[in-house]
Structures are given as structure tokens and as C-alpha cells.
GUVODO-737028 format. One record per residue (C-alpha): residue number from 1; residue in one letter; x, y, z. Coordinates in nm, 3 decimals, decimal comma. Layout:
BEGIN
NUM;a;X;Y;Z;
...
END
This chain:
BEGIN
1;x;-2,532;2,173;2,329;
2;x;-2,562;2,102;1,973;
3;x;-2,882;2,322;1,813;
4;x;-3,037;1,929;1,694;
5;x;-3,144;1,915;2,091;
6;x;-3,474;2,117;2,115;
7;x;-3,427;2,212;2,424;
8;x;-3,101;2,422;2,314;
9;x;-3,303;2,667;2,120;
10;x;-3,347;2,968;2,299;
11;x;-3,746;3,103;2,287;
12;x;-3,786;3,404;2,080;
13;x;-4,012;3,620;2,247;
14;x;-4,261;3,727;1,928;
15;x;-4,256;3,359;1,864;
16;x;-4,384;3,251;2,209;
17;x;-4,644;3,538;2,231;
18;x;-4,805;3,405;1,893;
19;x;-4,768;3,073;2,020;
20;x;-4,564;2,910;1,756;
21;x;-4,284;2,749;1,972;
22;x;-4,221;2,374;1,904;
23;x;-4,331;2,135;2,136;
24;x;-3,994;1,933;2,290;
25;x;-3,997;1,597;2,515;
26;x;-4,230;1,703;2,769;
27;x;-4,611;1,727;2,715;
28;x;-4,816;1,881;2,462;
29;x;-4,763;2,222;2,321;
30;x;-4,942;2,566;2,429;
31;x;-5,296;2,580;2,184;
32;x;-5,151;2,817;1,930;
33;x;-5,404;3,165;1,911;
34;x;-5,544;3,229;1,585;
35;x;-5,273;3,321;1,325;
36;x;-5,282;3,647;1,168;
37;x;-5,502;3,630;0,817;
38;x;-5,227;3,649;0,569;
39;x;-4,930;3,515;0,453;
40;x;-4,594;3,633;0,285;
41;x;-4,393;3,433;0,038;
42;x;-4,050;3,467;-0,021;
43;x;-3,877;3,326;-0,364;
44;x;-3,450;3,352;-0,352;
45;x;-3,415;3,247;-0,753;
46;x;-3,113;3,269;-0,903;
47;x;-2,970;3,286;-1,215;
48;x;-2,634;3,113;-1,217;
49;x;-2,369;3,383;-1,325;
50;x;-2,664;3,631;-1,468;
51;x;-2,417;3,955;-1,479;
52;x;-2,638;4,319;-1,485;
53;x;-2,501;4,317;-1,858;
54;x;-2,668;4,069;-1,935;
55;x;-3,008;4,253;-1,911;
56;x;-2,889;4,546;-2,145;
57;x;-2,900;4,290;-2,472;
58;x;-3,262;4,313;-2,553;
59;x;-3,354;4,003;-2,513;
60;x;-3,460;3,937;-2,086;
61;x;-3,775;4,139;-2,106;
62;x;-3,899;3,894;-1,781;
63;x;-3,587;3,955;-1,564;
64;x;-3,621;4,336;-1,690;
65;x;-3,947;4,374;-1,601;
66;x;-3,828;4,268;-1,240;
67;x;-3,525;4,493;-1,235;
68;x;-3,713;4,816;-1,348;
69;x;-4,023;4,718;-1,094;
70;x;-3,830;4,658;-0,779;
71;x;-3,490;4,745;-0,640;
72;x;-3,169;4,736;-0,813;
73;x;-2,841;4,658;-0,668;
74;x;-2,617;4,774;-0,970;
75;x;-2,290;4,701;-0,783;
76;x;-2,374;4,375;-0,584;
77;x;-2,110;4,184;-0,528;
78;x;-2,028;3,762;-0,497;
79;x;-1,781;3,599;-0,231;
80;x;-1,427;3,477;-0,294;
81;x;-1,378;3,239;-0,473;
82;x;-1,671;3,307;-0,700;
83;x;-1,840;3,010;-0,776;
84;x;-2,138;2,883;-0,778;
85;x;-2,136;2,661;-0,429;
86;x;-1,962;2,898;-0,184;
87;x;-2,249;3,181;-0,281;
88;x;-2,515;2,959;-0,306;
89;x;-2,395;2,895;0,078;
90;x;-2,401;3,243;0,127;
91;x;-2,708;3,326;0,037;
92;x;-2,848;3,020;0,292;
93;x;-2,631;3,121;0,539;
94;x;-2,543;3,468;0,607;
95;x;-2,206;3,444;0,651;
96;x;-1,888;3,439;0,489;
97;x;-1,645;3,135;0,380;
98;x;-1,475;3,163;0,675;
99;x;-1,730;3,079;0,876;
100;x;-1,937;2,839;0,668;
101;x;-1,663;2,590;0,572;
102;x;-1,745;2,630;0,223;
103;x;-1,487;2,876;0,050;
104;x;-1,492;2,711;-0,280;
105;x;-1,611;2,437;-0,534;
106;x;-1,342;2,189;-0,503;
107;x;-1,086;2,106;-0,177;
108;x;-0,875;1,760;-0,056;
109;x;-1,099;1,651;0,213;
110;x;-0,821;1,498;0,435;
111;x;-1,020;1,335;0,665;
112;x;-1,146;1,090;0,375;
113;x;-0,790;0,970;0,370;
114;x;-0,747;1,092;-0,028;
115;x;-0,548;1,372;-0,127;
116;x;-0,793;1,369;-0,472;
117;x;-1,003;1,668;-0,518;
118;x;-1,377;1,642;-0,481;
119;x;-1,677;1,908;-0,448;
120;x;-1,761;2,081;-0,206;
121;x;-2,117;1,953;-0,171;
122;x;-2,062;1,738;0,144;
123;x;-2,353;1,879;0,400;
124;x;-2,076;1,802;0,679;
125;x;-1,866;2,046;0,559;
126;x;-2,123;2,326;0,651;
127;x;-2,010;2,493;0,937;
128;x;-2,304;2,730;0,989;
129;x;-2,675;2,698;0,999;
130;x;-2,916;2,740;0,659;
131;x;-3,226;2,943;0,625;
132;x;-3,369;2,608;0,613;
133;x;-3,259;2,495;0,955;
134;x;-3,362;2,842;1,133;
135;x;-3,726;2,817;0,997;
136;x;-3,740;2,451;1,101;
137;x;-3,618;2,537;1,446;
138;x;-3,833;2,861;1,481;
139;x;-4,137;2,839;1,318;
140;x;-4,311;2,475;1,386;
141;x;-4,698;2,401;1,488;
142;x;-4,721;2,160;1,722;
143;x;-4,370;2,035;1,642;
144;x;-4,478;1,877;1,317;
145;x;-4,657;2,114;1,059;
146;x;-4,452;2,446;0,899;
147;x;-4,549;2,753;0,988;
148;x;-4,332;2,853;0,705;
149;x;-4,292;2,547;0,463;
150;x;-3,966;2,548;0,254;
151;x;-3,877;2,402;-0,071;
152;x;-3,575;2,353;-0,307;
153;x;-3,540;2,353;-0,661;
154;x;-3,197;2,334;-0,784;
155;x;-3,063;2,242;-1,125;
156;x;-2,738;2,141;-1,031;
157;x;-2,662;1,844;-0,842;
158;x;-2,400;1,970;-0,596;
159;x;-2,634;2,217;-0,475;
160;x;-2,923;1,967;-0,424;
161;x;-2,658;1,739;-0,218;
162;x;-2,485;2,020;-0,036;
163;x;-2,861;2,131;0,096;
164;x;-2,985;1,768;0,174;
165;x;-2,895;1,795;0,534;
166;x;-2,673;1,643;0,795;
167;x;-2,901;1,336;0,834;
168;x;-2,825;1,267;0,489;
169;x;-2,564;1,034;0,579;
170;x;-2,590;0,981;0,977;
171;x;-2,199;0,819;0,980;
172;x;-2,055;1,134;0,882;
173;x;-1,995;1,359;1,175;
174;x;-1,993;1,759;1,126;
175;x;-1,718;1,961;1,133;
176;x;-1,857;2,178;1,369;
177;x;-2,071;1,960;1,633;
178;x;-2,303;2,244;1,701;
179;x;-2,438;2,259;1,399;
180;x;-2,692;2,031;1,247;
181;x;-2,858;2,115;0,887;
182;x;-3,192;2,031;0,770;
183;x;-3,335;1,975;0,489;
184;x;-3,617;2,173;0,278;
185;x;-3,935;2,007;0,345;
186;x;-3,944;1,942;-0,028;
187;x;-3,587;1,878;-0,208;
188;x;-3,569;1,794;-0,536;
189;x;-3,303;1,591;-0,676;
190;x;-3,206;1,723;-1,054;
191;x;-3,081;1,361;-1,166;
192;x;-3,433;1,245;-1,122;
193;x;-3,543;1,434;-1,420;
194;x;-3,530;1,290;-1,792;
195;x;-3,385;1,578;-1,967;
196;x;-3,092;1,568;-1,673;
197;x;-2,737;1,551;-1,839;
198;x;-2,519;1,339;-1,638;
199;x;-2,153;1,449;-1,491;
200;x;-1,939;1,643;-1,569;
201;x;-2,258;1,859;-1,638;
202;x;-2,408;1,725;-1,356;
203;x;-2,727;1,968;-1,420;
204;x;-3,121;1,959;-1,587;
205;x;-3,197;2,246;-1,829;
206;x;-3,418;2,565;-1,746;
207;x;-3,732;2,439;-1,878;
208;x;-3,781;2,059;-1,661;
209;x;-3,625;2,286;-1,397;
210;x;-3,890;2,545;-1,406;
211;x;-4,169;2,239;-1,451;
212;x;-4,069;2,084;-1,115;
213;x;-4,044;2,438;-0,953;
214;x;-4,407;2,484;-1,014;
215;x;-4,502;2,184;-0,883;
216;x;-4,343;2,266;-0,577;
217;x;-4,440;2,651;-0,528;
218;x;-4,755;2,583;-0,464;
219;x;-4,698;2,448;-0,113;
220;x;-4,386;2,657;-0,009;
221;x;-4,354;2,948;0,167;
222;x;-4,015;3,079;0,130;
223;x;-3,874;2,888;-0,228;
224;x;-3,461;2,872;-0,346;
225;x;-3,452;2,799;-0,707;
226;x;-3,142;2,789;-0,929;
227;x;-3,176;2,804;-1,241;
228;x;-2,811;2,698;-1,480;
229;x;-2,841;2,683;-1,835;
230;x;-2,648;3,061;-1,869;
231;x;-2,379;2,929;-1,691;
232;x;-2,335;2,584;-1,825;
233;x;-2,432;2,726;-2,171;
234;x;-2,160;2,990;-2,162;
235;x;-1,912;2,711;-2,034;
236;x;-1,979;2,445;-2,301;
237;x;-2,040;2,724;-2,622;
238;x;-1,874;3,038;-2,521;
239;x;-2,040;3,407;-2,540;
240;x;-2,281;3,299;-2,846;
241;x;-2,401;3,005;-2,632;
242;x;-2,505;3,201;-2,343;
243;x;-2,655;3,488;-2,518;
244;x;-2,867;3,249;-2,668;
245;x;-2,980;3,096;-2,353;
246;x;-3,110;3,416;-2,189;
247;x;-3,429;3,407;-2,347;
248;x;-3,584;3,063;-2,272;
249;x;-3,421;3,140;-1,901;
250;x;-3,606;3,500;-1,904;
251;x;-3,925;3,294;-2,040;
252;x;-3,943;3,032;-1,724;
253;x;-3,872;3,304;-1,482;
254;x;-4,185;3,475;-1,653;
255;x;-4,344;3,101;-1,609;
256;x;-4,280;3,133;-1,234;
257;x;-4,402;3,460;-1,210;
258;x;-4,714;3,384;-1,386;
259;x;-4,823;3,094;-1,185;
260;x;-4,778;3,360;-0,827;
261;x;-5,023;3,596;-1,033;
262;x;-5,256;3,360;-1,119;
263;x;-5,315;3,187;-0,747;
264;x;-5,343;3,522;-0,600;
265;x;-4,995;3,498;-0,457;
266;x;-4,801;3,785;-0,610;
267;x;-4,926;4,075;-0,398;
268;x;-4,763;3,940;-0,094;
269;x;-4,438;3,796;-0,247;
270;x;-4,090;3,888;-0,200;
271;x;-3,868;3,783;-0,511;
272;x;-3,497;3,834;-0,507;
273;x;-3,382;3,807;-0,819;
274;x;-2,954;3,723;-0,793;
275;x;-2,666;3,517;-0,910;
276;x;-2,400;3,351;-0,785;
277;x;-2,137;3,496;-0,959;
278;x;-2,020;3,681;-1,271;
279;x;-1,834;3,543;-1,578;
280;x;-1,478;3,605;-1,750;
281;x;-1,516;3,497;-2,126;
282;x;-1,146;3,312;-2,197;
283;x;-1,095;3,177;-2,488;
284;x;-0,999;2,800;-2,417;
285;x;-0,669;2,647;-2,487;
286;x;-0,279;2,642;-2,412;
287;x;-0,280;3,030;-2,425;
288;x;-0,442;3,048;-2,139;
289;x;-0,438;2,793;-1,943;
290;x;-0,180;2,868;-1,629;
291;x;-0,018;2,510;-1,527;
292;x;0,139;2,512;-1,169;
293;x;0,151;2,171;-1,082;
294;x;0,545;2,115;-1,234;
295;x;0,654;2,415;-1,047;
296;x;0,492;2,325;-0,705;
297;x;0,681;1,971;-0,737;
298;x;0,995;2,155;-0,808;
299;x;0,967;2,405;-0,459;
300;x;0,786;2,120;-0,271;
301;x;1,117;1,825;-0,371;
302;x;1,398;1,723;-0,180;
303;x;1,616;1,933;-0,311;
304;x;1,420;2,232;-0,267;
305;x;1,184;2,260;0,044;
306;x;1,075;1,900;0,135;
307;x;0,721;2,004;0,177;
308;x;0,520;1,812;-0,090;
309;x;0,249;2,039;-0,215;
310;x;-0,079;1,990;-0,430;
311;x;-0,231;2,212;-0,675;
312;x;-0,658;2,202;-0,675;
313;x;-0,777;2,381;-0,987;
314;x;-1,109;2,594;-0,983;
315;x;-1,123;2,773;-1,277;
316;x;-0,981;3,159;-1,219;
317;x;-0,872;3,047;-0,884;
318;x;-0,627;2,759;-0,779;
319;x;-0,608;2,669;-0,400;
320;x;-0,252;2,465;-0,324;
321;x;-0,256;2,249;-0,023;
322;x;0,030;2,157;0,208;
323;x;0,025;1,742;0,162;
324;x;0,127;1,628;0,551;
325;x;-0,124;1,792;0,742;
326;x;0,068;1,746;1,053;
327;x;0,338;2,002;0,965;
328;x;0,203;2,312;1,152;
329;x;0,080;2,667;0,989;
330;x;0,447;2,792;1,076;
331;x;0,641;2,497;0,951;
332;x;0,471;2,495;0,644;
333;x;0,505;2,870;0,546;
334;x;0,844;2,888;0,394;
335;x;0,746;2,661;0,141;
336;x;0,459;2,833;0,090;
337;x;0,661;3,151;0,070;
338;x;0,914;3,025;-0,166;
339;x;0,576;2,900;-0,362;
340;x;0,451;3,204;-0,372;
341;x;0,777;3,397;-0,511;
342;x;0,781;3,129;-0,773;
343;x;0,418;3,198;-0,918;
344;x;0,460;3,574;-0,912;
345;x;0,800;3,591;-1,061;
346;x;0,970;3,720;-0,755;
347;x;1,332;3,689;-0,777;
348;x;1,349;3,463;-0,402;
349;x;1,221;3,182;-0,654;
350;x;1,596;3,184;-0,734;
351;x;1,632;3,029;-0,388;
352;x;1,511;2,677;-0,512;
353;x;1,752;2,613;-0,768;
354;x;1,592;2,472;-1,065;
355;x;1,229;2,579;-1,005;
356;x;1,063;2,676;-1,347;
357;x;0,790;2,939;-1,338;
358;x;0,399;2,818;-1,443;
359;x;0,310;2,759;-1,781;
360;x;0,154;3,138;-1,894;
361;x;0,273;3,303;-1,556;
362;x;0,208;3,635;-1,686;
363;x;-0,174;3,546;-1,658;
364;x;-0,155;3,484;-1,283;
365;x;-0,255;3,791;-1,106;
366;x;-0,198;3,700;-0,728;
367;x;-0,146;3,418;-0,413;
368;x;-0,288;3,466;-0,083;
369;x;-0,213;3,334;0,226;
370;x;-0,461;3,153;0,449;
371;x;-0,320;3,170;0,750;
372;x;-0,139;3,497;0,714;
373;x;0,232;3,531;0,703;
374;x;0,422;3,741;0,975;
375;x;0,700;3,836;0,681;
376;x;0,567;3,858;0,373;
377;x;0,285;4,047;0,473;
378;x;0,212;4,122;0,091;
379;x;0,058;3,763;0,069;
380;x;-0,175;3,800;0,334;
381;x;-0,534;3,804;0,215;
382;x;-0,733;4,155;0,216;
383;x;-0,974;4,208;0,517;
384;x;-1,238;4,293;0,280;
385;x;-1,216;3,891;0,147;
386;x;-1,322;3,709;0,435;
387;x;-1,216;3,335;0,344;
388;x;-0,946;3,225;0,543;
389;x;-1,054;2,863;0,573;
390;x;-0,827;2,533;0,619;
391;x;-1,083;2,403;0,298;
392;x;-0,950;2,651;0,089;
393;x;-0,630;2,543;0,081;
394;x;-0,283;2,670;0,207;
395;x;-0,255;2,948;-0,067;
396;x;-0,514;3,073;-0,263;
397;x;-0,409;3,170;-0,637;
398;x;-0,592;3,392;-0,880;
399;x;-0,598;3,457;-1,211;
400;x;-0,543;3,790;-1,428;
401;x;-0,893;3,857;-1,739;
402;x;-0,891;3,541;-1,951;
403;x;-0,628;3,337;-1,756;
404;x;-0,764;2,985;-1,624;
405;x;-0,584;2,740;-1,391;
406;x;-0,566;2,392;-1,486;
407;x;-0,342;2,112;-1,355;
408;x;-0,259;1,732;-1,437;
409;x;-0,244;1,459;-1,284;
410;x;-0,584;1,614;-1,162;
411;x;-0,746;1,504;-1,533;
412;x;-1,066;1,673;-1,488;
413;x;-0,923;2,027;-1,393;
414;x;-0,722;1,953;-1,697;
415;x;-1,022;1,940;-1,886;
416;x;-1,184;2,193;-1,743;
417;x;-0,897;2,440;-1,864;
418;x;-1,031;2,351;-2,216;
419;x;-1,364;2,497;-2,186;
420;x;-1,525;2,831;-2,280;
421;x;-1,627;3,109;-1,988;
422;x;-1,444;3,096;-1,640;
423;x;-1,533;3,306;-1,297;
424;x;-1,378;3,222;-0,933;
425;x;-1,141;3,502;-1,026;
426;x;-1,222;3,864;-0,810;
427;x;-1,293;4,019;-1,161;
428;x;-1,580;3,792;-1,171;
429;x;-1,754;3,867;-0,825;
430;x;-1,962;4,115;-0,956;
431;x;-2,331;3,959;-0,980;
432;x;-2,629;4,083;-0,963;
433;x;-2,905;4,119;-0,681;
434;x;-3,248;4,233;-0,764;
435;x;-3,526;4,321;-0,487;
436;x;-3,868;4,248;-0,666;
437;x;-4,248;4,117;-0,618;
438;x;-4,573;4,238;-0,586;
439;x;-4,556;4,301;-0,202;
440;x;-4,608;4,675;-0,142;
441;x;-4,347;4,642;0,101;
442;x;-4,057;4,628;-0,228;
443;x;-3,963;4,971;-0,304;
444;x;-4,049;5,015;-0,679;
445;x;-3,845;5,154;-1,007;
446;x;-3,574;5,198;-0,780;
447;x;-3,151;5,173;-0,819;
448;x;-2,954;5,222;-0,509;
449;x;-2,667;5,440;-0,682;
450;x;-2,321;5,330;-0,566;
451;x;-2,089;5,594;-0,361;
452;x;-1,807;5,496;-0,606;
453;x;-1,806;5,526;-0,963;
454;x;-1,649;5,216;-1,101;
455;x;-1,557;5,017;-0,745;
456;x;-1,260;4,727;-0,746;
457;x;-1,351;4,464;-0,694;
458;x;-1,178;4,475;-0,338;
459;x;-1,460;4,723;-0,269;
460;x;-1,746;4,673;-0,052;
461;x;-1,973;4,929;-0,077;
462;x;-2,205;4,956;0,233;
463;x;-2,514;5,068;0,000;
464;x;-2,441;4,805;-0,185;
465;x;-2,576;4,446;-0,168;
466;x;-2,360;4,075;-0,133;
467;x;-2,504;3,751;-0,196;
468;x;-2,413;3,746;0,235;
469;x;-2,679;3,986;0,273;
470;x;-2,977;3,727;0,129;
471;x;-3,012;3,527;0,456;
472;x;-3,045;3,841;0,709;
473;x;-3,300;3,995;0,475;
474;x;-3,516;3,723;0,428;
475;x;-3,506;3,635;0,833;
476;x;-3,622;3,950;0,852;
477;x;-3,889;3,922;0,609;
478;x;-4,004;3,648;0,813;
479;x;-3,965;3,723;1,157;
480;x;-3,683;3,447;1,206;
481;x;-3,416;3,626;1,339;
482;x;-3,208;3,421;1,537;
483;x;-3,083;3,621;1,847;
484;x;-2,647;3,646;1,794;
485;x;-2,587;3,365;2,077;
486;x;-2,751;3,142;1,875;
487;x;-2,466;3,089;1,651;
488;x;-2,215;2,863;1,687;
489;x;-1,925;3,020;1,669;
490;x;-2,071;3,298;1,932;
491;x;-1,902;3,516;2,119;
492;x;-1,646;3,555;1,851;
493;x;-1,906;3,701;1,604;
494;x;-2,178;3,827;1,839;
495;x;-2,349;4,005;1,518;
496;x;-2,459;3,681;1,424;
497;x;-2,515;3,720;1,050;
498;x;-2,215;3,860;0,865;
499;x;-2,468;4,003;0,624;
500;x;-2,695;4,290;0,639;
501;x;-3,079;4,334;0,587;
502;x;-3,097;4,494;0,233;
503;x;-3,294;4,815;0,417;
504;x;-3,309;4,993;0,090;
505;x;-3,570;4,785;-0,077;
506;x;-3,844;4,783;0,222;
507;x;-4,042;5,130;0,281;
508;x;-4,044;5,048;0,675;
509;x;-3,707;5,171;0,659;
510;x;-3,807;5,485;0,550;
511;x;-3,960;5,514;0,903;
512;x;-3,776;5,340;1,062;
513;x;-3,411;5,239;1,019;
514;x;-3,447;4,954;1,261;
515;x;-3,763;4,836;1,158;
516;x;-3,897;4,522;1,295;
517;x;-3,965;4,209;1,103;
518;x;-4,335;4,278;0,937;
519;x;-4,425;3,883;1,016;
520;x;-4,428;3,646;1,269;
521;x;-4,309;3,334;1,099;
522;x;-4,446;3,485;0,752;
523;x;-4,778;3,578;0,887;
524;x;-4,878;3,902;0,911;
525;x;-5,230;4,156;0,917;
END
């Protein structure tokens, strides 16, 4: 039964002992006892594409201060593709692209009927449950007031739409019919603001972000805040641009910090301090722009393959999509094969008589499979990158340092090609994930050292933290865990959260290596 019914939400024992269950469709709730006497707030904010480098130029004292107080992830790491709306999603959710639905910025949403790419910011599309969602379901009064009130701040508005809900727009059905999204109890929509610059920025600057935040912190318990000048600086100036943005961001993270000092708030906060992803600084223009679109035409003609095939650009990654969805995974692999051959140089492109390679090949560092591919196995995408999603495309294409993917007829990829900065790319999924706040539960002046010197980026390092890990921890932090059957897609992933709790930063841990949550629904003694 879909997890909007009330009566499909299993009672958590801890929950029903402090007498915070919801009341359903029969009768009144159970009097709720007394509350315990104090309460923990939790901040996610994040700094889109902050990389740890970032913090070694002199100029963050703010977001230093935070590093050197708290607990430093130095080899954190982003999901593939790295961009900012898949690890936004991972940080709500817990889980990886393969389970969420959301495995990218940009996709052909078939279903619409249009094979022209959109964003990823449908709430439909979300195949797993938010942080937002959880608290909602576990952690009502009487059905109606929070126990744990939640609030949204984000500067970009794909990220405000993507987290509106399913009941944003009641004729769209889910992709997954278990799963039903709510909103933040307070959601603020970026475009409302006056300083908000309009698509294809589609974002409002730090400062009338960090104004609205403040407003809204006051009344929120656990708080997601984005934060994108760095990244949309970097794209639309290059390096100088976003080295000159980190100090007025620095300066309103210090604003948000102030304001939990000053209501008393600070001693019991949580703040992780992340980003979505990292950045690879190309220079824009023909030299690097890799153009696949011609090719793909050539392998997917009638003369070649027959299998008409489209191109999606995202930056360092491309996804290429099969066009007749009702050719099977098997009947549409030798095309993608022969595809495949043709962007890596492989001789077999010699197969399809005719086919050119890309524009700047050389740049294109490698094509994986989806669905993976019984004979060339070399295509098939590493266990350690768990995207394999139909929204991602057919094949998934990546670039080398400084390469970008851009594609007409698709005019706005195009475009994008022609822009400073670029990340999607696994070079860029190092971020950066920061454990701070005045809670004496944060373990202070403290760097979890990494068990490899230099990691891939194909390495996950199980000290180490991913933007996965967000949702776990802070469930944790607020006594929310939702037992593993509660998910969806249960049995198949009877872990429930792909992520881990980020034991490291907590001293309870140091006790205790299963530790229980320290709140029930954020209240604690």
C-alpha cells in the first residue's frame, strides 16, 4: 500500500512509547507524555560545487572556522553524474541514482510524448522517499503540528521544484506508486525574490538567499539550504569569478551562524557543511567542446544500424538515448555497441561505413552501459557507480579534464558548451562534507585521514563520507530511522539507506559503534 495511506506506516517503537505517533481515520490520538526539555537542530547547507581547495585560498575564514571546529571529510565524494540535482537527491534521500530515479540534470522524459530534453526537477520522477517525507510520516502531534518542523531554502529553482512534493501537480502519477513526497513545511520559491535572475540562470544570489533563510530558521528544526553563487559564478566568469564569490558566500554562512548563536540555538545544532559536486575549470570554446550528435546519426541511419539515437548533453557527461522505446535492452545493444566503438575510437566503428568520429574525440574519456552488455563487458558501468537508471539514458558518456559535451539541434546544450567551469565528469565528484555545530555531540578539530593516499575517483573509501551518507546521519540525529521494510523497493535492498551514518563525527560512537539515535523526533534530555 502506497506510504500516503497512514495506516501503511509501520509504528516505530521509541516513537509510540513517547507518544508521538500520528493520529489516522479512527478516533483521537493517545495524550502525548511530556516531551523531553530540549531540542536539536539540524542545518544540511550546501555550497554548490565548494571543493576542499577552495578553503586553502585565504579568503573563507567562516567555512574555515567550521572545518577546523568540527569534522572533516577530506576525501568525500559526490554521485555519478555529478551535478547539482542528482546529489542534492542524495543527500534527501539516502540512496543512490539507481534507486531514486534521479541520475542526472537533464533526461527525455518519454512518457511526456517529447523526445526534447528537460530537467530533472519533476517530483514524479523521485523514486524514493525524502528526509522531508520520513519526518512528516514519523514525527507528527496529533496528526497536525511537527514534532520536527522542516524548511527549505534553495537558490536554484530546479531544486525548489524537484522538493515541492508529489501533490504539486495531483495529474501526474509517480513512477513508483509507493512512494509519495512531501513537501517542507516551509518551501521557498527562489523566483519570488527581486534580485532572482531568470532562466537559463534560473537562481537568486547568496545574499537574498541567506535573507529568506533567516526568516525561515527560526521556526525549523532540521533546515536544507543551498547556497549557488560559486557555482553559477564560476560558470558565467571562469576561475576569477568564483574566487571572487567565496567571500560574500563565506560572509552569509557566518550570517547564518550568527543568528543560531544569538537565539541560543547553536549549542544543540548539527551543521553539515557539503557540496554537491566539484568543478573542472575548461576553458570554453570549439577546443573543447566534444560534438556527438553527427556521429550518433551516422551509427543510428539506415545504412548503418536503423536504431535512431539521441544525444542529451550535461556538461562532462552526455547520456544517449535509444529513440523507440519499444525496441528491448537486447535489441537495442548493438547499436549501442557499435556507438560506443565509434566514440572511443575502436576500430569495430569501421563496421558502419561512413561513421565519422566526435568533434575533439580525444577529450572523451569513456561510455557506459546502463543495462550492461553480455559481450563487451568493458562498457559495463563499475559497481562502485551505482546509476544504472532507464533516466540516464542508454549509454552514459564522460569526458577526459577540460573536455565538455555539447550537441545541436539541442540549442541550449549548445550553449552551454560555451561557458566557463564544467563538473558531471568522475574527476569532478570530489566535494566536500564537513561535520560542524555547537552540539557537544560533533567531534571537534578533527580530519578523518583517508586509507589511500590520493584515491580515484572510482574509490570509495569506507572512512570516507558521500553526499549518500547525509540522509542516514541526520535520521539518526533525529531518531527517524525508518525500519528497512519501509522502503519501497524492499526486499531487494533490505539495508534500507544505501548510505551510512557518518559515525566518525559523533562521540557516542566512541562507546558505542551502534549507538542509538540521541533523540526521539529531535528531542532529547
Amino acid at each position: 500500500m502506497p506510504l500516503r495511506h497512514c495506516r501503511s506506516i509501520a509504528p516505530v517503537a521509541v516513537l509510540a512509547a513517547a507518544g508521538l505517533l500520528a493520529a489516522c481515520e479512527n478516533g483521537d490520538p493517545p495524550a502525548a507524555p511530556p516531551l523531553p526539555s530540549k531540542k536539536l537542530t539540524v542545518v544540511v547547507a550546501v555550497v554548490d560545487s565548494l571543493m576542499p581547495s577552495d578553503l586553502e585560498l585565504g579568503t573563507t575564514p567562516e567555512l574555515v572556522a567550521l572545518r577546523d571546529g568540527g569534522t572533516f571529510y577530506p576525501e568525500s565524494r559526490a554521485v555519478y553524474v555529478a551535478e547539482t540535482i542528482p546529489n542534492h537527491v542524495a543527500m534527501m534521500t539516502g540512496v543512490y541514482p539507481d534507486r531514486s530515479g534521479i541520475p542526472a540534470n537533464d533526461f527525455i522524459d518519454f512518457p511526456s510524448g517529447s523526445t526534447d530534453p528537460v530537467k530533472m526537477q519533476i517530483p514524479e520522477k523521485l523514486t524514493a522517499h525524502t528526509l522531508f517525507t520520513w519526518i512528516d510520516r514519523r514525527c507528527r502531534v496529533s496528526g497536525v503540528n511537527p514534532a520536527v518542523a522542516t524548511a527549505a531554502t534553495l537558490s536554484k529553482t530546479y531544486l525548489y521544484e524537484l522538493f515541492r512534493g508529489d501533490a504539486a501537480d495531483p495529474a501526474r502519477a509517480n513512477d513508483d506508486g509507493d512512494v509519495f513526497n512531501v513537501a517542507p513545511d516551509t518551501n521557498w520559491d527562489p523566483a519570488s525574490a527581486s534580485t532572482y535572475i531568470p532562466p537559463p540562470d534560473g537562481h537568486t544570489p547568496d545574499p537574498e538567499t541567506m535573507n529568506q533563510a533567516l526568516v525561515q530558521l527560526p521556526a525549523a528544526d532540521f533546515f536544507f539550504l543551498n547556497l549557488g553563487d560559486v557555482d553559477r559564478s564560476a560558470h558565467a566568469f571562469g576561475p576569477g569569478g568564483r574566487t571572487a564569490a567565496l567571500p560574500e558566500t563565506d560572509a552569509q554562512v557566518g550570517r547564518l551562524v550568527d543568528q543560531l548563536v544569538a537565539s541560543g540555538r547553536w549549542e544543540n545544532t548539527v551543521l553539515f557543511l557539503v557540496s554537491d559536486h566539484g568543478m573542472d575549470f575548461s576553458e570554453p570554446g570549439p577546443a573543447t567542446l566534444i560534438s556527438t550528435q553527427a556521429m550518433l546519426d551516422q551509427v543510428g541511419g539506415p545504412t548503418c544500424t536503423g536504431v535512431a539515437m539521441q544525444a542529451v548533453s550535461s556538461g562532462g557527461t552526455e547520456s544517449i538515448f535509444v529513440l523507440d522505446r519499444t525496441l528491448t535492452p537486447a535489441q537495442r545493444q548493438p547499436a549501442l555497441r557499435l556507438a560506443r566503438a565509434c566514440l572511443l575510437g575502436d576500430p569495430a566503428c569501421a563496421s558502419c561505413v561512413g561513421a565519422a568520429a566526435p568533434a575533439n574525440a580525444g577529450l572523451i574519456a569513456g561510455a557506459w552501459y546502463t543495462v550492461d552488455d553480455p559481450v563487451d563487458t568493458a562498457g559495463n558501468m563499475p559497481l562502485v557507480i551505482d546509476s544504472k537508471h532507464v533516466n540516464l539514458g542508454d549509454l552514459t558518456v564522460f569526458a577526459e579534464a577540460t573536455g565538455k559535451f555539447g550537441d545541436p539541434p539541442n540549442s541550449d546544450d549548445y550553449v552551454e558548451g560555451f561557458i566557463p567551469g564544467n563538473h558531471g565528469h568522475p574527476l569532478t565528484l570530489h566535494n566536500t562534507v564537513i561535520v560542524a555545530g555547537g552540539s557537544p555531540w560533533v567531534k571537534q578539530g578533527q580530519v578523518v585521514t583517508p586509507s589511500v593516499a590520493s584515491p580515484t575517483p572510482f574509490e570509495r573509501l569506507p572512512e570516507q563520507a558521500e553526499n549518500v551518507d547525509i540522509a542516514p546521519t541526520v535520521a539518526w540525529l533525529l531518531g527517524i530511522t525508518p525500519p528497512a521494510n519501509a522502503f519501497p523497493d524492499y526486499p531487494a535492498f533490505a539495508n534500507g539507506f544505501d548510505g551510512r551514518i557518518l559515525k566518525e563525527a559523533f562521540v557516542q560512537f566512541d562507546a558505542n559503534a551502534n549507538a542509538p539515535s540521541p533523540t526521539v523526533c529531535g528531542r532529547f534530555d
